[in-house]
C-alpha positions as CSV (number, residue, x, y, z in Angstrom):
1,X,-27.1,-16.2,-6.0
2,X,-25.0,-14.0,-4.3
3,X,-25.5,-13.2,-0.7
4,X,-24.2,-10.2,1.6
5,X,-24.7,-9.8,5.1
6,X,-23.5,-6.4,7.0
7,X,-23.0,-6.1,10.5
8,X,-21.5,-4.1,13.3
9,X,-23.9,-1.1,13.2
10,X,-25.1,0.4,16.3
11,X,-25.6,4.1,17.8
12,X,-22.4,5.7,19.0
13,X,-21.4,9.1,20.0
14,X,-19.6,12.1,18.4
15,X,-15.6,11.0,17.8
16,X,-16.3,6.8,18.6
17,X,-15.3,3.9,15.8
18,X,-17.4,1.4,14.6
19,X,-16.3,-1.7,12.4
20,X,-18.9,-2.9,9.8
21,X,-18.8,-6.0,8.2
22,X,-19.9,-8.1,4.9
23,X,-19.9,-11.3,4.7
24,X,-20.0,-12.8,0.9
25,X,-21.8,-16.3,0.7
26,X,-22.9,-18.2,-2.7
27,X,-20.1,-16.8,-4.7
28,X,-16.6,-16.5,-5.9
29,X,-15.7,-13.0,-3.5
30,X,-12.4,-12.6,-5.2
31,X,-13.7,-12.4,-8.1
32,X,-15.6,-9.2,-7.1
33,X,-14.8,-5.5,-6.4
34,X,-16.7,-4.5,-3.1
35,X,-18.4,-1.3,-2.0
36,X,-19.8,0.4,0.8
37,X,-22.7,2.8,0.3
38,X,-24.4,4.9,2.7
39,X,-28.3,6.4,2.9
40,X,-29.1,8.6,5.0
41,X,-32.4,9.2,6.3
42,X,-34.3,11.7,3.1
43,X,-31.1,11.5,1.2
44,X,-30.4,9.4,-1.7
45,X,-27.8,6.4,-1.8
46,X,-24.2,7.3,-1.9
47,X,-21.2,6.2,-2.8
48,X,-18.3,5.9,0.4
49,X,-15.8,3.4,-0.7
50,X,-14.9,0.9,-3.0
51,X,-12.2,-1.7,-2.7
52,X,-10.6,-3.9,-5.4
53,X,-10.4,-7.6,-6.1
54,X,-7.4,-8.4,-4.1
55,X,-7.9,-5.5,-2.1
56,X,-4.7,-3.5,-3.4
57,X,-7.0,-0.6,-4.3
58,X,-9.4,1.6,-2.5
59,X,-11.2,4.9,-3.5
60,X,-13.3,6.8,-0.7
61,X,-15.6,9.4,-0.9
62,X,-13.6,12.9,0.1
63,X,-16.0,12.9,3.4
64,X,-14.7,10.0,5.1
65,X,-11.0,10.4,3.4
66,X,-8.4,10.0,6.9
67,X,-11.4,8.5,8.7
68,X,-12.8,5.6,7.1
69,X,-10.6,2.6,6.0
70,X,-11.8,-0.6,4.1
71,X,-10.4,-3.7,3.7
72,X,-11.2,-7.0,3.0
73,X,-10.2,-10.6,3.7
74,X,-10.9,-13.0,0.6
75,X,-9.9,-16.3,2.6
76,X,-13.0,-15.0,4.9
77,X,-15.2,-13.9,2.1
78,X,-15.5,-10.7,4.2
79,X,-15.2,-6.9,3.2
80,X,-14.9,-4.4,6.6
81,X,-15.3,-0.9,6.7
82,X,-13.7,0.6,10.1
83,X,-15.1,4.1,10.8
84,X,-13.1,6.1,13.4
85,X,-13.9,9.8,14.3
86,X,-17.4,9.5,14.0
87,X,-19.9,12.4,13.4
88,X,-23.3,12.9,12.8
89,X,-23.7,13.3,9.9
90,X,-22.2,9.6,9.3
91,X,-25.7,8.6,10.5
92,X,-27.1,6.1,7.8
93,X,-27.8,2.8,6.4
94,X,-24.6,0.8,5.1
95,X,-25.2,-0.9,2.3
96,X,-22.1,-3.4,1.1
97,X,-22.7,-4.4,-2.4
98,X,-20.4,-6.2,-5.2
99,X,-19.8,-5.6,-8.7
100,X,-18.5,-8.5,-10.9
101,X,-17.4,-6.6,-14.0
102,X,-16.6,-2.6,-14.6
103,X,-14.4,-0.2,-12.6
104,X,-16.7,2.7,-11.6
105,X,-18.3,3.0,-8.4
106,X,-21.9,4.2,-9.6
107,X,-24.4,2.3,-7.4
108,X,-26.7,1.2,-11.0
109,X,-23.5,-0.7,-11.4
110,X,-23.6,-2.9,-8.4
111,X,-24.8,-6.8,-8.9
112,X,-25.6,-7.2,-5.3
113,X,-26.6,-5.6,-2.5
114,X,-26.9,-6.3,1.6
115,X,-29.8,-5.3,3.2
116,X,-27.9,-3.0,5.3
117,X,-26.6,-2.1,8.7
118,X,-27.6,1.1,10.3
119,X,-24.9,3.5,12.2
120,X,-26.2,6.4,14.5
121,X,-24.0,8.7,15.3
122,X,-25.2,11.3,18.2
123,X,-23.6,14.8,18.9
């Protein structure tokens, strides 16, 4: 079974970068397209980015567009998401998940899930 680990949250101000990993185990990671959802505390999951197979390819949400970049490594098995000009309302729970089939980015579409990584972003 598929495991994903995220890491690199922590609580940073207004305007700061953070870099959030995955880390793919039990798997073939190439063979999968990668996301990166967020959920914010009372709000429901959403979608930030998603990154193809070879990593050629990468759709972002139109709130993070110019601010958030992913990329992935698939000799590392490892998907990043670096997050520059922070704000507050980027405060959430990163969720890196992996879809073996389809092309959308709708979370119900997602094989596997991390348990998350949570960013605080203070004003």
């Amino acid at each position: 079974q598929v495991q994903l680990v995220e890491s690199g949250g922590g609580s940073v101000q207004a305007g700061d970068s953070l870099r959030l990993s995955c880390t793919f185990t039990r798997g073939t990671f190439s063979s999968y397209r990668m996301g990166w959802f967020r959920q914010a505390p009372g709000k429901e999951r959403e979608f930030v980015v998603g990154i193809s197979r070879t990593g050629g390819s990468t759709d972002y949400v139109d709130s993070v567009k110019g601010r958030f970049t992913s990329s992935r490594d698939n000799a590392k098995n490892t998907v990043y998401l670096q997050m520059n000009s922070l704000k507050p309302e980027d405060t959430a729970v990163y969720y890196c998940a992996a879809a073996l089939f389809g092309s959308t980015w709708i979370a119900s579409g997602m094989n596997y899930w991390g348990k998350g990584t949570l960013v605080t972003v203070s004003s």
